[in-house]
N, C-alpha and C positions, 0 to 999 in steps of 0.2 A: 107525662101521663095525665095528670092531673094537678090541683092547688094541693091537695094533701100530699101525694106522693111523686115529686116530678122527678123524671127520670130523664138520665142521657144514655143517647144506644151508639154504641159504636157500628163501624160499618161490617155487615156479614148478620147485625140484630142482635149481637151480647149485648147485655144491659151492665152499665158502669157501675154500681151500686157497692163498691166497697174499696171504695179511695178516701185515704183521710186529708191529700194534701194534691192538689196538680200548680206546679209552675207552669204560669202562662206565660211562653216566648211566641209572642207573634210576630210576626213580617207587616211592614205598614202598609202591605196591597191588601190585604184581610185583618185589619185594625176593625173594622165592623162586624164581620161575622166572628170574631177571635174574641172580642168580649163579647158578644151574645151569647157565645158556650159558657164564658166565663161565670158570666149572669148564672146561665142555668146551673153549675156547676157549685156554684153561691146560694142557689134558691133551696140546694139538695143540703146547706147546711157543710161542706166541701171548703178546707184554706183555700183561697186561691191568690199565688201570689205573683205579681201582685194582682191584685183585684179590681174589674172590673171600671169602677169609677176614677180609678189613680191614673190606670192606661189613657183612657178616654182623654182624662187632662193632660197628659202629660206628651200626648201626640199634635194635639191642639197646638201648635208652636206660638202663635200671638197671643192665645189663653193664658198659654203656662207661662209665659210670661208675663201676662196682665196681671194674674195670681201671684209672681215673685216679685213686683213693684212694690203691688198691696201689701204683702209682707215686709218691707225695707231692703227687700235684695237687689244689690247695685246690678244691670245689663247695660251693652253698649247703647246706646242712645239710639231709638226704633221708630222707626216711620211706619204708616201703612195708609194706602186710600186707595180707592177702587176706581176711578174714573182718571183716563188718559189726559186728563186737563189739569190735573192735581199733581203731575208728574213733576213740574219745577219745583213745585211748593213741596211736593215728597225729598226731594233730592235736596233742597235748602234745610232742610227739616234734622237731616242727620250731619251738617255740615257741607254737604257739597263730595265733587268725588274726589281721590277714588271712595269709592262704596261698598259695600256689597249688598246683592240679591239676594233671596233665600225666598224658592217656594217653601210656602209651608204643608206640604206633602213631602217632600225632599227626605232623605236619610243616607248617613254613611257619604254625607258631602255630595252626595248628587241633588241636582236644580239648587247649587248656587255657585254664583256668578262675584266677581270682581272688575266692577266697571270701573277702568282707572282715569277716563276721563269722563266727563259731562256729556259730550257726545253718546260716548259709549254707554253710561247709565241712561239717558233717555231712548235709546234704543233696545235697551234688554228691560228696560221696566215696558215699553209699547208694546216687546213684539208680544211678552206674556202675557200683559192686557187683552191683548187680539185675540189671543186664545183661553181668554175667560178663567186664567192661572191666578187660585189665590198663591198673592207674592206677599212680604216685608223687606224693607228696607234698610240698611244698618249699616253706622259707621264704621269706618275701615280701621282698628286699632294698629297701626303699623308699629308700634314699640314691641306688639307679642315678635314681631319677625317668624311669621311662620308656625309659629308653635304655641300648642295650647294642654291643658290640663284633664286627666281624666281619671277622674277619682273615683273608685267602685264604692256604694257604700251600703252596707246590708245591716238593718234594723238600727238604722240610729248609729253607726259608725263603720268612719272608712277605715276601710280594713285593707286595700290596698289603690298606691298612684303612680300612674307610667306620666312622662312628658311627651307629647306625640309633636314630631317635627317632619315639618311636608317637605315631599323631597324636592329638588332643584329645579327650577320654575314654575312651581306649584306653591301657592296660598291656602292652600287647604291640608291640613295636619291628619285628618282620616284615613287611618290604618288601610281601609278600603283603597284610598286614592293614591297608597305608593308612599305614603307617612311610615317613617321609622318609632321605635318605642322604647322609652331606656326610663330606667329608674328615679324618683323625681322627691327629695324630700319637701311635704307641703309647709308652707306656714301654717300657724292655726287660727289666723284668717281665713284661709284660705280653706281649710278643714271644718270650722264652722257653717261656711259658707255653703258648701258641699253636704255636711248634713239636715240643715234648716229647708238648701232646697227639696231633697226627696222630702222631709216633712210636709211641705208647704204641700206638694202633690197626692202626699197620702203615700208612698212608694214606700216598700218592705226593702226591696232591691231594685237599686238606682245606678247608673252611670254618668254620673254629672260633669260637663264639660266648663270648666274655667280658662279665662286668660288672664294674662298679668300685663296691668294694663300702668301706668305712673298714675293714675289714679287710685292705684288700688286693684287686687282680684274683683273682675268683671263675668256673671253667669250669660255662657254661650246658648246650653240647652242641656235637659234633660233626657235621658234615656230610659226607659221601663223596661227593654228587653237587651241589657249592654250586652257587646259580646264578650268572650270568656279567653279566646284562641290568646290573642293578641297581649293581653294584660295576665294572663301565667305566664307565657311565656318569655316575659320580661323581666317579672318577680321571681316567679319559682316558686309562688303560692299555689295553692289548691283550694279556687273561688271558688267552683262547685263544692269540694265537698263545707266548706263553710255558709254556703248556701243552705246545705242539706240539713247542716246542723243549729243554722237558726232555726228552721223549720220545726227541727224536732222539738225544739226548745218548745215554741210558738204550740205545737201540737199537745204538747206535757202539761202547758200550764191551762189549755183548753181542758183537758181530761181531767184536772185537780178540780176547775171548777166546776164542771160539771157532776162530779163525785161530790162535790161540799153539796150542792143543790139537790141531791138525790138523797141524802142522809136526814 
């Protein structure tokens, strides 16, 4: 509407004007328009969780991890460069193959690739270049065997972790790609690790992916909108409603303050 009173209208013309709290789960084909409500939804004074600037980073895949460096958080060892000439020097950079690919628009293990020879990595890092695909490049930890770590963690602690193992002739451990999910006690390494990174991003609610690597728990990537189906139904937790009730928390201690400043 305006800078004093801006408003969101839903579609038919209601006006949204009495929400205290909206979880923003977006799809990463509308990662743009899905925090610009979010914005709006933030300007009207609205939780929104998480919030607009977290997403942003946290979808960024070379960012958020530029940002977990800076912070001291171990990742597999990351290449990136943009010209087709740089491609041996990319591939020398993470060790040599196998490798893997990883657009960074990708989710749910789609657009990446395991180039297990050198051949094969300089053909899948080209053909995306041709198609003007921002990629990264990242060495292949072969000791995970397949399986990686997915720790849900809401406001400062994981509250619940499945192990996700890719199924038989698959590298890739995402529930989405045919990955199974079974119950997984962390280290608190490994638990640390899992909460510093949603900190790092700003994330209320996170889905942080680890491997376990002989060096040590290695950060794969971060999630802002994890799924839910997958990690109940391994636990036998009820993430939403622990979702609902940080919230409310978050909400309560909003309204005390707001009450101290009004008196």
């Amino acid at each position: 509407k305006d800078a004093v009173e801006p408003e969101a209208h839903y579609r038919g013309g209601s006006i949204l004007d009495d929400l205290d709290a909206v979880i923003t789960r977006i799809r990463p084909s509308i990662t743009y328009y899905g925090c610009a409500l979010a914005r709006q939804f933030e300007s009207m004074s609205v939780l929104t969780v998480n919030n607009s600037t977290a997403i942003t980073q946290s979808r960024d895949k070379l960012y958020s991890l530029q940002l977990m460096l800076k912070s001291g958080i171990n990742i597999p060892t990351t290449g990136f460069a943009n010209s087709p000439i740089d491609t041996n020097d990319l591939i020398e950079m993470v060790g040599g193959a196998p490798l893997i690919v990883k657009l960074l628009e990708g989710s749910q293990g789609r657009g990446v690739v395991l180039a297990e020879t050198r051949k094969a990595a300089e053909s899948v890092i080209n053909a995306f270049k041709a198609l003007r695909a921002n990629l990264l490049v990242q060495e292949f930890v072969k000791e995970a065997d397949g399986k990686d770590l997915r720790c849900f963690v809401i406001d400062g602690k994981v509250v619940a972790s499945i192990q996700r193992e890719a199924a038989p002739g698959e590298f890739r451990a995402n529930l989405h790609q045919g990955g199974t999910a079974s119950v997984v006690k962390i280290t608190p390494s490994e638990r640390r690790l899992a909460v510093k990174a949603a900190k790092v991003l700003g994330l209320m609610i996170a889905g942080v992916d680890i491997i376990r690597s002989k060096n040590g728990p290695l950060l794969l990537e971060v999630n802002s909108s994890p799924g839910l189906e997958g990690i109940e139904a391994a636990t036998g937790k009820d993430i939403a409603g622990m979702m609902i009730a940080a919230i409310e928390k978050k909400l309560e201690w909003k309204r005390e303050l707001s009450g101290k400043r009004h008196k």
